[in-house]
N, C-alpha and C positions, 0 to 999 in steps of 0.2 A: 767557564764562561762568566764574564763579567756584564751585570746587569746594569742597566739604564734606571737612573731613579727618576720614579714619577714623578713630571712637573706638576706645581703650582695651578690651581685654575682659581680666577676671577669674574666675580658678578657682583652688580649693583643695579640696585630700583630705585635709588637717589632717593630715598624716605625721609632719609637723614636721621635714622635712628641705627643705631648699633655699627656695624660695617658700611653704610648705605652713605656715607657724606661724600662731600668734594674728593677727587683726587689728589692725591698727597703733593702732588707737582704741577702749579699751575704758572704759565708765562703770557703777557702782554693780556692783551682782551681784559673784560670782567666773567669772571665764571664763579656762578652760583646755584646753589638749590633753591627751585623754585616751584612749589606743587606738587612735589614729588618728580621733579623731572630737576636736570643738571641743566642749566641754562646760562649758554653763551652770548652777551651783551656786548658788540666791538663795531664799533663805528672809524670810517675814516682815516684808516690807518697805512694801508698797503704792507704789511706784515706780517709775519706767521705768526699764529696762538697757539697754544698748546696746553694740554692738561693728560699727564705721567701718571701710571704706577708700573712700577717692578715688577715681573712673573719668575721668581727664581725657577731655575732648572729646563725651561722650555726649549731654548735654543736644540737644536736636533729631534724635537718632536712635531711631529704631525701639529697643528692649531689651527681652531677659526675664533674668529672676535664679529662679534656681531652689535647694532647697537638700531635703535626706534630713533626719529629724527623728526624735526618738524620746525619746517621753517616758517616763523610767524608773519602775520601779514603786512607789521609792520616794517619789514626788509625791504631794501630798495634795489635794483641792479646799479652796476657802475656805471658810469659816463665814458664814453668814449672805446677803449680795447681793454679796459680792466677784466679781471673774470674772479667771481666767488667761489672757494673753494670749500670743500667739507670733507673729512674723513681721520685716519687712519694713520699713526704712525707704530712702526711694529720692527720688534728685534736692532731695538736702539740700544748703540752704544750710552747714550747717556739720557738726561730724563727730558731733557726740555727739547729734542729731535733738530739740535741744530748742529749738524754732523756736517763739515767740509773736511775733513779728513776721518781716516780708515776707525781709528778708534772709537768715534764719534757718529760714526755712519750710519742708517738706519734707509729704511723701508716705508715709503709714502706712496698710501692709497689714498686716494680721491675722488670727488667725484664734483663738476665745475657745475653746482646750481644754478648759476644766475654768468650773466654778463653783459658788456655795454653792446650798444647799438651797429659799431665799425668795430667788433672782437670776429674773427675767422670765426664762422657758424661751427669749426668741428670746436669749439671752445665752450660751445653750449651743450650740456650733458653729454659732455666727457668722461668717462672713467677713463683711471691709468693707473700705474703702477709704476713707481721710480727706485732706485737705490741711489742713496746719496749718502758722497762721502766715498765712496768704492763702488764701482761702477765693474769691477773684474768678473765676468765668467756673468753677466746680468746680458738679457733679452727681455724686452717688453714690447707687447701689442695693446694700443691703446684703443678705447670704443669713442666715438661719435655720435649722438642724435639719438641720447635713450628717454625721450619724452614720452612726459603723461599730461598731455593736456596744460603746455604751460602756455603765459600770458607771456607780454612780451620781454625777453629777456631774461625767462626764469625757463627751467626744462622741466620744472615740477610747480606742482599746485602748493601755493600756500597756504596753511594752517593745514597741511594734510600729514599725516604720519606716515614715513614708509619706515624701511629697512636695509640698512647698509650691510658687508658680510665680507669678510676677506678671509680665504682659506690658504693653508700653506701645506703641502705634501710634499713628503720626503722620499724620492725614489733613487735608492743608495746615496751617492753624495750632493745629488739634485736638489734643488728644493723647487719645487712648482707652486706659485703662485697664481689663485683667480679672486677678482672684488666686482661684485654684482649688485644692482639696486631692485630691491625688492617693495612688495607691498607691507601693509602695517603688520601683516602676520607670517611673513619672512616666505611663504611659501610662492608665489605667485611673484617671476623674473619679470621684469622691466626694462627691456632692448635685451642688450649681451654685453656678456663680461669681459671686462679686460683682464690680459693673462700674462704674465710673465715665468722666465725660467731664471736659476740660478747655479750656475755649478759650482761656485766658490762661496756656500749663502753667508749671511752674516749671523756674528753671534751674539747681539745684545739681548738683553733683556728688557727694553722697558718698551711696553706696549700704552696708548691710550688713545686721545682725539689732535690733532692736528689740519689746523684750517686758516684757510688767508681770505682776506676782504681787499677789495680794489679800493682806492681811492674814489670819495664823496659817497661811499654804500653806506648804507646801514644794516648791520648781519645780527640777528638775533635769533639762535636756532636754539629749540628745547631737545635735547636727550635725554634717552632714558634705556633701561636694560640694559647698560652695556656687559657682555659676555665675553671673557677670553678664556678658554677651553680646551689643554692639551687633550693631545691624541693620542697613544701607541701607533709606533711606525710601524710597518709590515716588516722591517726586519727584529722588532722586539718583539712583535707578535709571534712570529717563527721561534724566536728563541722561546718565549714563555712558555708554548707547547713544548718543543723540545723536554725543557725544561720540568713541564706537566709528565711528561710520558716517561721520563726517568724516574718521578718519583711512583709514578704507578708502578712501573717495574721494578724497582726497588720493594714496592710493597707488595708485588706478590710473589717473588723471590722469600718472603719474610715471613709469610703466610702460613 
């Protein structure tokens, strides 16, 4: 039997000491450490941001990535049908998640904080889940109306912390994906998750933060925690027992 080697896991408190700094891959926006939080500075742009780092080994294992968020109150919504974005890009072909084709392709989870006045109301606290780039053997169901008390044009309270979370499971060559909005202590769900499936999933490696601002916003979100986390599959699980019980029996064969 041929083993699966254990991925890679990732964490940071943005302290900015030791492993704790910037991600190694940052595009467009301003991203800094700021008070021990990673802080995204991007105004007026209508473009994707991003900020990369590499997970060797994880493609084909179970993962979640988890991260603290908090959008300050000096953010604006957009004017008109723009909408603000926050989240996740995951099992990226390449570091900066700008994947139109297969090599390149990656995994965007989101979740629409803010938006203008004439935006379709399901564009206000939306979570989704996209593959872009290769769209083969991909299903997604998208959420609607996960508010906490927002003002107008935002689905969450600003200057409040919550918890964003995107899980991936692997059941044989499936990959099931859920991204959920939680409270600041990840435990307590916020609406319902958007889910999607995978039967073809992708194999990239670069996980981080991925977000877009509408035109005339001002998006200033602090992170912090961010978590990406292999798992053992339940079919490596199975094998490592297996595997366990052989060498038991081998050892009392020896005995």
């Amino acid at each position: 039997m041929v083993m699966q080697a254990q991925a890679a896991s990732y964490s940071n408190d943005f302290s900015g000491t030791g492993a704790n700094t910037d991600l190694p891959t940052e595009t467009n926006g301003s991203w800094a450490l700021s008070s021990g939080t990673y802080r995204s500075n991007y105004n007026n742009s209508e473009t994707a941001s991003s900020a990369s780092i590499p997970v060797p080994g994880i493609a084909g294992t179970n993962f979640t990535i988890t991260t603290q968020f908090t959008v300050a109150a000096a953010s604006t919504a957009p004017i008109g049908t723009g909408v603000n974005t926050i989240g996740f890009g995951a099992l990226g072909g390449n570091a900066t998640f700008s994947g139109d084709t297969v090599p390149n392709a990656f995994y965007l989870a989101d979740f629409s904080f803010a938006s203008g006045p004439t935006a379709p109301a399901i564009d206000t606290g939306r979570l989704r889940i996209l593959s872009l780039g290769d769209g083969a053997g991909f299903t997604g169901v998208n959420t609607s109306s996960n508010f906490d008390g927002a003002t107008t044009g935002f689905a969450i309270q600003k200057g409040v912390t919550y918890t964003l979370r995107l899980t991936g499971t692997y059941a044989g060559s499936t990959l099931n994906l859920a991204l959920g909005l939680f409270d600041a202590a990840g435990t307590t769900q916020i609406g319902t998750s958007a889910t999607a499936t995978d039967t073809s999933p992708l194999t990239g490696t670069n996980f981080g933060y991925r977000e877009r601002t509408a035109t005339t916003t001002v998006l200033d979100v602090s992170y912090d925690n961010l978590s990406i986390v292999p798992e053992p599959s339940s079919a490596l699980l199975v094998g490592l027992a297996g595997f366990g019980l052989i060498g038991i029996r081998r050892r009392r064969r020896t005995a």
